[in-house]
N, C-alpha and C positions, 0 to 999 in steps of 0.2 A: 889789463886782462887781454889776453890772445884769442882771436877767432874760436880758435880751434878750444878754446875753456865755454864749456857747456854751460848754459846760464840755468839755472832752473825755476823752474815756472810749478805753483801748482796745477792738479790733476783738473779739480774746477777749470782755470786761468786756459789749458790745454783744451776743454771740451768746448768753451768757449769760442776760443782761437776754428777750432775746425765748424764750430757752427753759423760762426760770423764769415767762414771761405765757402761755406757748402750755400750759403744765400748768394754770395757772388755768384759761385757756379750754377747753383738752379737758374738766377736772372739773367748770366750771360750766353746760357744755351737756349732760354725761351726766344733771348735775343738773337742767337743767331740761325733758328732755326727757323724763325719766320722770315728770314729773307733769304734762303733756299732757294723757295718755290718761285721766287718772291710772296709774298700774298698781298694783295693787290693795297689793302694799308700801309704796307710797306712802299709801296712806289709812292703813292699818294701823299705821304708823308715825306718824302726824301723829296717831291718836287715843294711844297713849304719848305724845306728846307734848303733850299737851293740847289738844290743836285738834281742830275739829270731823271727820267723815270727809267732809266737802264738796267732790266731787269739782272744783266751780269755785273755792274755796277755795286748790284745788293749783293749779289752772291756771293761775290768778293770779297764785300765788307763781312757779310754775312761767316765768308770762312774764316779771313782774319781773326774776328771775333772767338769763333771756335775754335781756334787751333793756338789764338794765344790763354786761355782758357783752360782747356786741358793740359797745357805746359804748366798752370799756374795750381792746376790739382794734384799734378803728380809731383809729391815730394823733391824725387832727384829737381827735375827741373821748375818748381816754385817762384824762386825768385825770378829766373826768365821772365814766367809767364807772368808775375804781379808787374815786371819793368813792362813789355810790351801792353797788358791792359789799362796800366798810368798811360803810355800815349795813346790806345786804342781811346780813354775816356777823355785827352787831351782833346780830338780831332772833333771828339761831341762837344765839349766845352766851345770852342774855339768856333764850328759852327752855331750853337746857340748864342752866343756873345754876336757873331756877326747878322742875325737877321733880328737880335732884338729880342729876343723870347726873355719872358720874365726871368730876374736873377734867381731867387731861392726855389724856384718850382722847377725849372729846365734845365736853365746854366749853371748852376752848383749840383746839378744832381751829381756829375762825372765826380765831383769833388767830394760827395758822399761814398758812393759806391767805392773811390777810390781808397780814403780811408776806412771804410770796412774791411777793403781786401786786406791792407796794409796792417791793418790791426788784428786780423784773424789769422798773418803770417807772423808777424809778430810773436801772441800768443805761441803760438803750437813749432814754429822753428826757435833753435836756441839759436844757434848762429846767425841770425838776424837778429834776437837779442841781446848775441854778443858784439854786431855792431852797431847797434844803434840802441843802446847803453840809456834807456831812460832814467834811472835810479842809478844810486853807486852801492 
């Protein structure tokens, strides 16, 4: 089967797919829209976590966050934004692994979130389930 052969999905399988991207996206806007301002949990937390308390720092991550994010809502550029938020949730894995935070509650969160996104693009694009063909 070629890319370009539409996989079809049902209408359920499709509401799904976008309700499983629309949690991502409510949680990675909460996310990056508190570290803006910064607001002061935000620095507070980034110095436990080894990062400096550089309010630009946050706003950085903070736009990162958002901008790969609404690449990953908007259709055309979807896959983009799910490739960039795998290593946006890489960079939190990779700091919770290195100060020790518990596995299943901190450091696998990235790895949940990241399979929601990946399963709610799944869902709702064909052409990501025409390549990555879980059934035949």
């Amino acid at each position: 089967m070629s890319i370009s052969e539409a996989v079809p999905v049902s209408n359920g399988a499709l509401w799904t797919g976008r309700a499983l991207s629309a949690i991502v996206v409510l949680f990675m806007i909460f996310d990056g829209v508190i570290k803006l301002p910064p607001l002061s949990i935000v620095t507070e937390t980034m110095v436990e976590l080894g990062w400096p308390a550089d309010p630009n720092i946050a706003r950085l991550i903070g736009i990162i966050g958002l901008v790969s994010t609404v690449l990953y809502a908007l259709p055309r550029t979807s896959v983009l934004g799910a490739i960039l938020l795998t290593a946006y949730m890489g960079g939190a894995i990779s700091t919770h692994v290195r100060i020790g935070n518990p596995l299943f509650s901190h450091t696998l969160f990235g790895v949940y979130l990241g399979v929601i996104l990946w399963g709610g693009l799944y869902l709702r694009d064909a052409k990501v389930r025409a390549l990555i063909p879980l059934t035949r």
